[in-house]
PALO-616678 format. One line per 4 residues: number of its first residue (from 1); for each residue x negated, y negated, z negated of N, C-alpha, C. Coordinates in pm, 1 decimal. Layout:
BEGIN
NUM = X/Y/Z/X/Y/Z/X/Y/Z; ...
This chain:
BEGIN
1 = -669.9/2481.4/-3249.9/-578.8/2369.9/-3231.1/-605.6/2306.1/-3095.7; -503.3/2310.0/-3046.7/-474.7/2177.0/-2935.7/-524.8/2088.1/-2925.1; -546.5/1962.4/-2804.0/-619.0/1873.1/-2847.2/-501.2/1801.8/-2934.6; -548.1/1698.6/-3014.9/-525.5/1626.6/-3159.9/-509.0/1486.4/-3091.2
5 = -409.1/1420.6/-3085.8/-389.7/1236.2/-3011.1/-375.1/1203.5/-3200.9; -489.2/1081.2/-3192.3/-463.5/1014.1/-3287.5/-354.6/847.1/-3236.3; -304.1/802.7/-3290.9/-144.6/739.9/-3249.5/-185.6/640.9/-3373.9; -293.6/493.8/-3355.0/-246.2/401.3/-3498.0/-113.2/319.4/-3446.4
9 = -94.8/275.9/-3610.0/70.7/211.8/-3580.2/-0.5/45.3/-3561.8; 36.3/-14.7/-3535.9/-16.7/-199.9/-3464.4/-62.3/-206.6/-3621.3; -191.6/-320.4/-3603.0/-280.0/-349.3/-3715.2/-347.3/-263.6/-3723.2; -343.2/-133.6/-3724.0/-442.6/-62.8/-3777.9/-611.8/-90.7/-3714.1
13 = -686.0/-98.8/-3793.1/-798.9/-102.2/-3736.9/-878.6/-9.1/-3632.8; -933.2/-28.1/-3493.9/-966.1/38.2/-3393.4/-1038.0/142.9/-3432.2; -1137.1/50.6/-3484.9/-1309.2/139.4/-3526.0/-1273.1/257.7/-3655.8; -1144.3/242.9/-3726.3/-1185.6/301.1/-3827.5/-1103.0/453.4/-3737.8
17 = -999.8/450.3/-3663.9/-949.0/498.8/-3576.8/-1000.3/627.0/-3491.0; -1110.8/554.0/-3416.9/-1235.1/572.1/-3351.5/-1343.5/710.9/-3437.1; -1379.5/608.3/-3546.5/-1502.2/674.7/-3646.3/-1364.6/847.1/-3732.6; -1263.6/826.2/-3748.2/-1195.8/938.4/-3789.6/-1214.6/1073.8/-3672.7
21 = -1159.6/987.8/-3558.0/-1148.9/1135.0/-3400.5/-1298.9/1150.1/-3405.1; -1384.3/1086.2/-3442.6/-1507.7/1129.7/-3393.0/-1570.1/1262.9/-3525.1; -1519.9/1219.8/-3709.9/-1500.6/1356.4/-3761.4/-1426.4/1491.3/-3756.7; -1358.0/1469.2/-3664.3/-1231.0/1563.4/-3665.7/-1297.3/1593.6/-3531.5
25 = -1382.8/1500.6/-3474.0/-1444.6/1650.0/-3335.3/-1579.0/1712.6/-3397.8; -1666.8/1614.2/-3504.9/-1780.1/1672.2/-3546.1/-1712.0/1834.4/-3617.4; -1563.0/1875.1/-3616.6/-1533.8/1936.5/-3687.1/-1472.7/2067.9/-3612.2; -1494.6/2060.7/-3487.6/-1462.7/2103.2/-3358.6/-1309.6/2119.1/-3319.7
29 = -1232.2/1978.1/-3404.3/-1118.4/1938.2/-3300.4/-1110.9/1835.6/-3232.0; -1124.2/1861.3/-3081.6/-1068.4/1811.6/-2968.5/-993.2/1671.5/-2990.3; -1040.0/1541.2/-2981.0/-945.9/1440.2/-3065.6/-949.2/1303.9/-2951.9; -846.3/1260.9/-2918.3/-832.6/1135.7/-2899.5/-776.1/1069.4/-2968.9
33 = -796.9/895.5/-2930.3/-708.5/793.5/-3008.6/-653.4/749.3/-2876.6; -508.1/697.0/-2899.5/-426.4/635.1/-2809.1/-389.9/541.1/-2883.2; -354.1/444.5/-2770.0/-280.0/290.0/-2787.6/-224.3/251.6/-2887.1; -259.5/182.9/-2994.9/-136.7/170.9/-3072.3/-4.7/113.0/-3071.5
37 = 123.3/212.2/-3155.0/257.4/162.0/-3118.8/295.7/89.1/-3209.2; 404.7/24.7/-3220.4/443.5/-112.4/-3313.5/520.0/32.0/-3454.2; 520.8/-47.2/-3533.9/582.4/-30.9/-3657.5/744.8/-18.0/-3635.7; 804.2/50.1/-3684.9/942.1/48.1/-3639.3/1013.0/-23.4/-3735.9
41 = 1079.3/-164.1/-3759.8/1135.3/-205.7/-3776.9/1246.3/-139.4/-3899.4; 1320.2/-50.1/-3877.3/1446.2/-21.5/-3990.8/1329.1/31.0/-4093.8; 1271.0/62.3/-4067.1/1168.5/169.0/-4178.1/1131.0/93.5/-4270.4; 1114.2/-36.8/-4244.3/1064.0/-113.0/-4379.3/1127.1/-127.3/-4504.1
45 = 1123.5/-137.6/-4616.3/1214.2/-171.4/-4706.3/1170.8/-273.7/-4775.0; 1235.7/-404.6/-4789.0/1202.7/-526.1/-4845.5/1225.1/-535.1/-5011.8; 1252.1/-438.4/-4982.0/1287.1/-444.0/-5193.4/1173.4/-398.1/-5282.5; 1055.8/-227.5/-5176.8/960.5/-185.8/-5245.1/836.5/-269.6/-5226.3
49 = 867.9/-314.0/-5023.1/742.7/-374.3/-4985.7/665.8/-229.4/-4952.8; 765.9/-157.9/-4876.8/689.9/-54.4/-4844.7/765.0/-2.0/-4687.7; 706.9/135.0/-4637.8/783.9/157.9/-4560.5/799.7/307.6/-4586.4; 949.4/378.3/-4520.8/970.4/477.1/-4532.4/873.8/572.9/-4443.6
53 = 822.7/663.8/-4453.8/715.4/747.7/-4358.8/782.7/801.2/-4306.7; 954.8/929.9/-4333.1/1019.1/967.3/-4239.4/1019.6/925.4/-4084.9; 1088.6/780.9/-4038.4/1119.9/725.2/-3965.1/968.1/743.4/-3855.8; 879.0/704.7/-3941.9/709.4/675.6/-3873.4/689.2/806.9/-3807.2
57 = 713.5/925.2/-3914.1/668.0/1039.1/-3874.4/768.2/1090.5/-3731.7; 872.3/1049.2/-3742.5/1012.7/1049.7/-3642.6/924.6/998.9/-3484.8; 860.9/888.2/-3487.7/825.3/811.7/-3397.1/703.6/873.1/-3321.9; 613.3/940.7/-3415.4/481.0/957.7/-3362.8/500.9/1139.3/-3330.4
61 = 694.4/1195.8/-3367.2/691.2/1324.7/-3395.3/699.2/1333.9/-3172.9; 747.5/1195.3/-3113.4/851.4/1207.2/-2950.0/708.8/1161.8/-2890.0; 596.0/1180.0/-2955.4/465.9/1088.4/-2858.2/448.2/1174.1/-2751.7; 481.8/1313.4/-2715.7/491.9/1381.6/-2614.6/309.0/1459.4/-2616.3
65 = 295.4/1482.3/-2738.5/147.8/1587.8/-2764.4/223.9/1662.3/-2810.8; 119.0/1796.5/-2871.2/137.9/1883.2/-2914.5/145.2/1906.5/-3073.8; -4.0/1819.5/-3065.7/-58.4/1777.6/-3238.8/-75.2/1617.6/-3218.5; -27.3/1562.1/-3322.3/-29.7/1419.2/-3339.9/-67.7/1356.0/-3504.1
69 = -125.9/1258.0/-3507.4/-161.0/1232.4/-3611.3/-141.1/1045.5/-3617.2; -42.8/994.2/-3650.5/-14.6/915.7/-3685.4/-72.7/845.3/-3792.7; -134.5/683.4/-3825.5/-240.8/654.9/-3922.4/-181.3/512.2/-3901.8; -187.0/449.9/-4050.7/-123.8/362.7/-4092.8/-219.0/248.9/-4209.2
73 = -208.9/123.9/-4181.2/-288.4/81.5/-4335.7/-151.8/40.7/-4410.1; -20.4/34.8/-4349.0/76.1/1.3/-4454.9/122.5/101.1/-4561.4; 179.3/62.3/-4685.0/219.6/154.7/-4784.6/322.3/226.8/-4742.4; 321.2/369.0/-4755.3/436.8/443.2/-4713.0/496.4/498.1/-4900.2
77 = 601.8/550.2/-4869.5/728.9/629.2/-4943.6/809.3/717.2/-4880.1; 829.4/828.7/-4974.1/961.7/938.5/-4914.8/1078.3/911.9/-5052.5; 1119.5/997.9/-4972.1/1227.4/1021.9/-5065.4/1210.7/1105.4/-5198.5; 1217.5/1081.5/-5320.3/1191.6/1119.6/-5480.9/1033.6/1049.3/-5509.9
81 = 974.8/980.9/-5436.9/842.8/964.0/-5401.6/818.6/814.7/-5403.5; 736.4/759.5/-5549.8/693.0/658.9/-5496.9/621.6/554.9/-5402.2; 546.5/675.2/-5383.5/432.1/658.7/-5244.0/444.4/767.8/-5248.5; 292.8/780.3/-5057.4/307.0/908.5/-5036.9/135.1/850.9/-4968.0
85 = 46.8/937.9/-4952.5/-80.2/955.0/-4870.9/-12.6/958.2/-4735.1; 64.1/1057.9/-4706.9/99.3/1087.1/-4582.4/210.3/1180.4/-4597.6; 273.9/1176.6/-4469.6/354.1/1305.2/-4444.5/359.9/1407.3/-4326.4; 412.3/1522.7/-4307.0/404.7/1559.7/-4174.9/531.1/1712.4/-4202.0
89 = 503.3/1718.8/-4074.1/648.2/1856.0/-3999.1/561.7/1980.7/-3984.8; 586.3/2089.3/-4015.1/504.8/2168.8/-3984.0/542.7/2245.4/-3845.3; 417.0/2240.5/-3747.8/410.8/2278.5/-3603.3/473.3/2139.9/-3526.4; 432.8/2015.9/-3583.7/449.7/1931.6/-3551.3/368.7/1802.3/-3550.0
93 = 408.4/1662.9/-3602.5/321.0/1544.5/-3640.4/338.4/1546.8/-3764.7; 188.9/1416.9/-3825.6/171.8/1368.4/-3936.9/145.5/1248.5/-3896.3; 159.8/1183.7/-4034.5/119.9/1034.4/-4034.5/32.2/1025.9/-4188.7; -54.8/942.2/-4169.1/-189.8/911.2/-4267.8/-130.5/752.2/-4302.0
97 = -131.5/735.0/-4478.1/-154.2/586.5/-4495.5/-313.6/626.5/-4562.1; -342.2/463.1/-4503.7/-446.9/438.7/-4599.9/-423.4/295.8/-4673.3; -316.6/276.0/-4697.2/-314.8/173.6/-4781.5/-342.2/180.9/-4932.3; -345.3/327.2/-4991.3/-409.7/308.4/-5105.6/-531.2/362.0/-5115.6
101 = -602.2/403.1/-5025.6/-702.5/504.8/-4989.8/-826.0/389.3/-5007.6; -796.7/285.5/-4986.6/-914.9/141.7/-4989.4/-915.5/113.3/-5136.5; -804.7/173.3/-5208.1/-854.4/119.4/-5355.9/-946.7/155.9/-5426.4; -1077.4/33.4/-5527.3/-1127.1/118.9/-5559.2/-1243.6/175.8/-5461.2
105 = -1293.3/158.4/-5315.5/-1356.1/229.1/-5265.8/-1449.5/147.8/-5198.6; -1566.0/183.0/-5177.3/-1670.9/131.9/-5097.0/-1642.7/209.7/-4942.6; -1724.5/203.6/-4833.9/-1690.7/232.2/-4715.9/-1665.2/407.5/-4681.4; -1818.5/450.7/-4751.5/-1799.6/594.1/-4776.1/-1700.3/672.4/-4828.9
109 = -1654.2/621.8/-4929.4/-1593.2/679.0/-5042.4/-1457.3/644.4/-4948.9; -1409.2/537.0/-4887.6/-1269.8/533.1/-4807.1/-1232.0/628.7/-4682.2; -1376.8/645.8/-4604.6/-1404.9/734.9/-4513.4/-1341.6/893.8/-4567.3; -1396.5/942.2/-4639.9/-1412.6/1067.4/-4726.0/-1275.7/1079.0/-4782.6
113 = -1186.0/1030.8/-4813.6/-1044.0/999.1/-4876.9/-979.3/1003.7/-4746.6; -954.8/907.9/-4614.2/-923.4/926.3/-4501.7/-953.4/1076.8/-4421.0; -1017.6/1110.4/-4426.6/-1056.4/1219.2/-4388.5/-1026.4/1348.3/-4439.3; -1015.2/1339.2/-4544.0/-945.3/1444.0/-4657.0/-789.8/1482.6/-4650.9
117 = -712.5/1350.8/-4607.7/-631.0/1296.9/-4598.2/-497.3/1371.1/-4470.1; -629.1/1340.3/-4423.5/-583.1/1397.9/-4181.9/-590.9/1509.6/-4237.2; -709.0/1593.8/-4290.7/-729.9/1728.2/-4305.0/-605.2/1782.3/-4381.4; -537.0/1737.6/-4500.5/-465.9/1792.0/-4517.9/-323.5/1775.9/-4464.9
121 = -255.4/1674.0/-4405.8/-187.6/1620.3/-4358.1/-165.4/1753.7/-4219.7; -276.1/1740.4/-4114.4/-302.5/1857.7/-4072.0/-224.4/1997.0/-4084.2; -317.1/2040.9/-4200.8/-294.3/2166.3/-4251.0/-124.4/2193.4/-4238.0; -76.1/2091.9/-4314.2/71.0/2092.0/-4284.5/132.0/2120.0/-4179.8
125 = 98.2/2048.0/-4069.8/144.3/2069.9/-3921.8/126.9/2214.9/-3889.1; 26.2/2257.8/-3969.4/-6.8/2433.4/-3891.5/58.7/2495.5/-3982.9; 155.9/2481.1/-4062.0/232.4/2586.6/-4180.4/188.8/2597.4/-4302.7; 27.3/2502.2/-4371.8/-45.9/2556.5/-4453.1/69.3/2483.0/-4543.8
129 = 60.0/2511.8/-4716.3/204.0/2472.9/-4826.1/68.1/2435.3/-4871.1; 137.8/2321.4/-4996.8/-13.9/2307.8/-5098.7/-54.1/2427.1/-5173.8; -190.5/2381.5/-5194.2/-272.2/2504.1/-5250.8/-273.6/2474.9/-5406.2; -272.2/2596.7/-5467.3/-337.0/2574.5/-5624.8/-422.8/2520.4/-5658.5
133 = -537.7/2557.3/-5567.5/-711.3/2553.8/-5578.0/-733.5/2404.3/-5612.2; -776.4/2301.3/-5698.6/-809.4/2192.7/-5714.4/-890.1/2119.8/-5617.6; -985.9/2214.7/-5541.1/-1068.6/2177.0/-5434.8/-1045.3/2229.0/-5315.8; -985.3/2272.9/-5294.6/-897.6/2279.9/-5150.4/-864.1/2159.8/-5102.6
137 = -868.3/2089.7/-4960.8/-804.8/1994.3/-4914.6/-661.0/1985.0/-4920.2; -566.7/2131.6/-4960.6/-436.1/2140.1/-4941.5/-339.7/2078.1/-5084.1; -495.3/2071.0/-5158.6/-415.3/2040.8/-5304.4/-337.6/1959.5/-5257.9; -223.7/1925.8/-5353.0/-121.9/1786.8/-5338.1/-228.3/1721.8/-5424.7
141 = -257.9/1563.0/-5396.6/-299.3/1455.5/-5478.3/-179.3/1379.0/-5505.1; -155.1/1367.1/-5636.9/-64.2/1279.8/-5664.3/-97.5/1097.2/-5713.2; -251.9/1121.5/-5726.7/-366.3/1033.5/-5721.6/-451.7/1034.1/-5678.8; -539.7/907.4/-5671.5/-662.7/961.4/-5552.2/-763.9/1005.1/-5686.1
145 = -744.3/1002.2/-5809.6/-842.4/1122.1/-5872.7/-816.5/1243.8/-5812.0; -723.8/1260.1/-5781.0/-718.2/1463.7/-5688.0/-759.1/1422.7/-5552.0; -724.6/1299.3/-5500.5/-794.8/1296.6/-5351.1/-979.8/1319.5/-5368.5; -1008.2/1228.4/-5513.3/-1151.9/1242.1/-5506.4/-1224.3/1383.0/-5514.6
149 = -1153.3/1473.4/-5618.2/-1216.4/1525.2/-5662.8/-1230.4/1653.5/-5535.8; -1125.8/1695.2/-5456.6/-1091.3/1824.6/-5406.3/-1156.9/1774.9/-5288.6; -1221.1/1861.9/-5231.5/-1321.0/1909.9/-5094.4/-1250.7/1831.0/-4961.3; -1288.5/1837.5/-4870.1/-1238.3/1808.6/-4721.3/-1251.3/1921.2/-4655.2
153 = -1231.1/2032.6/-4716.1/-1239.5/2181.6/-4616.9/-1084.6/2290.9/-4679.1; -1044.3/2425.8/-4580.7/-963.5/2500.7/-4650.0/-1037.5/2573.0/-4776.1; -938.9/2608.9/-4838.5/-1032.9/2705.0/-4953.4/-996.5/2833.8/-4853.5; -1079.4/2956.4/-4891.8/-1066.4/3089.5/-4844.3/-908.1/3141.3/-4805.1
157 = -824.1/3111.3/-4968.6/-730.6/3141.4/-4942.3/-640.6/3086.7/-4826.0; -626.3/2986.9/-4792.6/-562.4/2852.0/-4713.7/-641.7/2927.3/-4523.5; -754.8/2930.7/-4544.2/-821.1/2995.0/-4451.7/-752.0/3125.6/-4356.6; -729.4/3191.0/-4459.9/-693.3/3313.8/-4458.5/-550.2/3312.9/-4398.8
161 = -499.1/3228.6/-4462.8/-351.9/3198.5/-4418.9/-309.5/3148.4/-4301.3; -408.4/3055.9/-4260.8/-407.3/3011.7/-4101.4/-477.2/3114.6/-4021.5; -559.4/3206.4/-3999.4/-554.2/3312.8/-3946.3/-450.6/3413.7/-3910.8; -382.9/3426.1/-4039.5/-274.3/3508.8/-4037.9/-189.1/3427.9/-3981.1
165 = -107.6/3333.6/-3966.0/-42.4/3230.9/-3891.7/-59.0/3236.6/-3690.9; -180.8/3248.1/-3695.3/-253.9/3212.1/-3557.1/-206.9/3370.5/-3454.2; -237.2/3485.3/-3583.4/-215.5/3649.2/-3510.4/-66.9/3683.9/-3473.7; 31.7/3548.0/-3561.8/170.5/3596.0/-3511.6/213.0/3560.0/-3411.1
């Protein structure tokens, strides 16, 4: 991978920002954080008290990188979707909430959920689909019991697949 621009949306916290690019290089990707950009306005919806992630992911998709990773503490939603962890384009951007990722969590345990989070969010951008494997990072969590339980790494299979991806 390319280098990786991490992109928080305004509010987001610096350090936690910071302490993420610095796992994602202990992990040997290449990572900055850039400036953060404002929240886009239509995206909000005053009825859920949430915001749509499309629009976000839209915003952080024109940041003019290659790989982008968009990170959020507000609540996101898609479409059929009450919430969402995150979303992303594949061969494109993602965006990370952690607005529910703090529930429930001491510092570690939010770290490890965030991180899990990018990783799979990620995966997406490079073509990976969710995985079966329960401990795969690719699982879909539809709760953070599946965020807790499943790994922060590919499983073999998922592995395998981004190799094969990389030779075409």
């Amino acid at each position: 991978m390319d280098e990786l621009v991490i992109v928080p949306f305004e509010g987001f916290p610096a350090q936690i920002a910071q302490a993420l690019a610095e796992e994602l290089a202990a992990r040997g990707i290449s990572t900055r954080v850039d400036a953060p950009v404002p929240l886009p306005d239509a995206a909000y919806t005053p009825t859920r008290g949430q915001y749509r992630g499309e629009p976000l992911l839209a915003l952080v998709s024109g940041h003019g990188a290659r790989h982008v990773l968009g990170i959020t503490h507000r609540d996101l939603f898609a479409r059929d979707l009450n919430f969402i962890f995150g979303i992303a384009s594949p061969g494109g951007a993602c965006v990370v909430s952690t607005a529910r990722l703090v529930i429930g969590a001491d510092d570690e345990l939010f770290r490890a959920r965030l991180l899990k989070e990018a990783v799979h969010e990620l995966g997406h951008t490079l073509g990976l689909e969710h995985c079966t494997d329960p401990g795969c990072v690719m699982y879909f969590s539809n709760r953070l019991a599946d965020t807790d339980r499943k790994g922060d790494a590919y499983c073999e299979r998922c592995v395998a697949r981004l190799h094969a991806k990389q030779r075409r």
